[in-house]
DRENDRENPA-840293 format. One record per atom (N, C-alpha, C): residue number from 1; residue in one letter; x, y, z. Coordinates in steps of 0.2 Angstrom, whole numbers. Example, Ala and Ser with C-alpha at 12.3 -4.5 7.8 and 13.67 -1.06 7.14 Angstrom:
[1 A [66 -28 39]]
[1 A [62 -22 39]]
[1 A [66 -16 39]]
[2 S [64 -11 35]]
[2 S [68 -5 36]]
[2 S [64 0 39]]
END
This chain:
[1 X [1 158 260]]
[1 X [-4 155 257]]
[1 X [-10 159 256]]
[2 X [-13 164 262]]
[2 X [-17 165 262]]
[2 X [-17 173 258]]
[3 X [-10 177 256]]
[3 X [-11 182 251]]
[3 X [-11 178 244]]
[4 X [-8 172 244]]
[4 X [-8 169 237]]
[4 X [-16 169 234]]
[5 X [-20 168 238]]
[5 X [-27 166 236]]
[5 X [-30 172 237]]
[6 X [-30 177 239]]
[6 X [-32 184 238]]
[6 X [-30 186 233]]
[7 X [-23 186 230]]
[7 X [-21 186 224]]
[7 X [-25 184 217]]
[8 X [-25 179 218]]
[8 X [-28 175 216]]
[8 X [-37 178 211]]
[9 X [-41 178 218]]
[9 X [-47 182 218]]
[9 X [-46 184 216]]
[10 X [-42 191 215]]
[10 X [-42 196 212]]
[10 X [-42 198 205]]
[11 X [-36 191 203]]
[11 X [-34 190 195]]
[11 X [-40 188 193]]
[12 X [-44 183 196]]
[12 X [-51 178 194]]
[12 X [-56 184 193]]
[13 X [-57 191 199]]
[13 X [-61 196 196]]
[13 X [-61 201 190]]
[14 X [-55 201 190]]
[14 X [-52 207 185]]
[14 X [-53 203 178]]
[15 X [-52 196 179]]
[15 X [-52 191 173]]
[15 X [-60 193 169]]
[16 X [-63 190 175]]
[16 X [-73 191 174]]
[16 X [-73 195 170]]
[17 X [-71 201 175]]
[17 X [-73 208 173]]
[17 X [-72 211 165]]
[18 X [-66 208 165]]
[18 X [-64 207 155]]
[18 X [-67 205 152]]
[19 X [-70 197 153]]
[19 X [-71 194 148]]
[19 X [-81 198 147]]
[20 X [-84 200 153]]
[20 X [-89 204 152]]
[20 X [-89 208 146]]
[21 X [-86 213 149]]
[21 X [-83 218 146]]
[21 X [-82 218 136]]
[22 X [-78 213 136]]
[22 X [-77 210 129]]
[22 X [-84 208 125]]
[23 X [-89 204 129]]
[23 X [-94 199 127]]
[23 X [-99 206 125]]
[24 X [-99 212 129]]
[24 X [-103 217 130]]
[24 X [-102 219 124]]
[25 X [-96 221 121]]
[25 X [-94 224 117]]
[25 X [-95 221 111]]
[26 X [-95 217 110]]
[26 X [-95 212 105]]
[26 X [-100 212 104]]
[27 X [-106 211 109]]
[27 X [-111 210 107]]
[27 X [-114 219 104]]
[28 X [-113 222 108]]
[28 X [-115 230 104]]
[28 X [-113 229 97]]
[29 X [-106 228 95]]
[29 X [-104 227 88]]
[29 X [-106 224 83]]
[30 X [-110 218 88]]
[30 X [-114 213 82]]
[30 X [-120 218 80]]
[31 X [-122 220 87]]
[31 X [-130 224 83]]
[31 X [-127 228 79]]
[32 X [-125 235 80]]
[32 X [-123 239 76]]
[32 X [-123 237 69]]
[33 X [-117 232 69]]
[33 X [-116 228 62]]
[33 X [-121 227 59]]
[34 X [-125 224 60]]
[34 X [-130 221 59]]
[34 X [-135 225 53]]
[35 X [-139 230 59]]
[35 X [-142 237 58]]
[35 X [-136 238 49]]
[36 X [-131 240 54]]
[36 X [-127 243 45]]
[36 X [-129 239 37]]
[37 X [-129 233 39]]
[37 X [-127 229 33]]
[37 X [-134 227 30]]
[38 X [-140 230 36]]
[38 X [-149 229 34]]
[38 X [-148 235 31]]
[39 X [-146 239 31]]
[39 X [-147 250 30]]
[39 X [-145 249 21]]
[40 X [-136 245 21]]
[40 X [-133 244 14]]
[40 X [-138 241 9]]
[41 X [-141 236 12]]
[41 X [-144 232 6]]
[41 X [-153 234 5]]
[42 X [-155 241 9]]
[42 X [-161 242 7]]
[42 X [-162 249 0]]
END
Protein backbone atom coordinates (compact mmCIF):
# COMPACT_ATOMS: atom_id res chain seq x y z
CA UNK A 1 0.00 0.00 0.00
CA UNK A 2 2.48 2.24 1.02
CA UNK A 3 4.84 2.03 -2.54
CA UNK A 4 1.47 2.10 -4.17
CA UNK A 5 1.02 5.85 -2.80
CA UNK A 6 4.60 6.84 -3.48
CA UNK A 7 3.88 5.71 -6.88
CA UNK A 8 1.34 7.49 -7.08
CA UNK A 9 3.05 10.91 -5.81
CA UNK A 10 5.24 10.54 -8.25
CA UNK A 11 2.76 10.04 -11.31
CA UNK A 12 0.72 13.27 -9.62
CA UNK A 13 4.46 15.12 -9.82
CA UNK A 14 5.51 14.19 -13.12
CA UNK A 15 1.72 14.87 -14.27
CA UNK A 16 2.09 18.75 -12.55
CA UNK A 17 5.12 19.03 -13.95
CA UNK A 18 3.53 18.45 -17.69
CA UNK A 19 0.79 20.25 -17.42
CA UNK A 20 3.32 23.35 -16.37
CA UNK A 21 5.39 22.85 -18.86
CA UNK A 22 2.60 22.66 -21.71
CA UNK A 23 0.66 25.90 -20.08
CA UNK A 24 4.41 27.57 -20.23
CA UNK A 25 4.59 26.75 -23.50
CA UNK A 26 1.49 27.73 -24.67
CA UNK A 27 1.58 30.64 -23.21
CA UNK A 28 5.11 31.75 -24.89
CA UNK A 29 3.36 30.65 -28.23
CA UNK A 30 0.40 32.78 -27.61
CA UNK A 31 2.75 35.85 -27.07
CA UNK A 32 4.95 35.18 -29.88
CA UNK A 33 1.86 34.63 -32.12
CA UNK A 34 0.65 37.49 -31.11
CA UNK A 35 3.60 39.86 -31.68
CA UNK A 36 3.54 38.02 -35.45
CA UNK A 37 0.13 38.67 -36.37
CA UNK A 38 0.62 42.76 -34.85
CA UNK A 39 4.19 42.86 -37.13
CA UNK A 40 1.69 41.17 -40.48
CA UNK A 41 -0.97 43.79 -40.35
CA UNK A 42 1.27 46.87 -39.86
Amino acid sequence: MKRRLIAMKKIGAILLFAVNLLTFIYGLGFLFGEEDTTLKQK
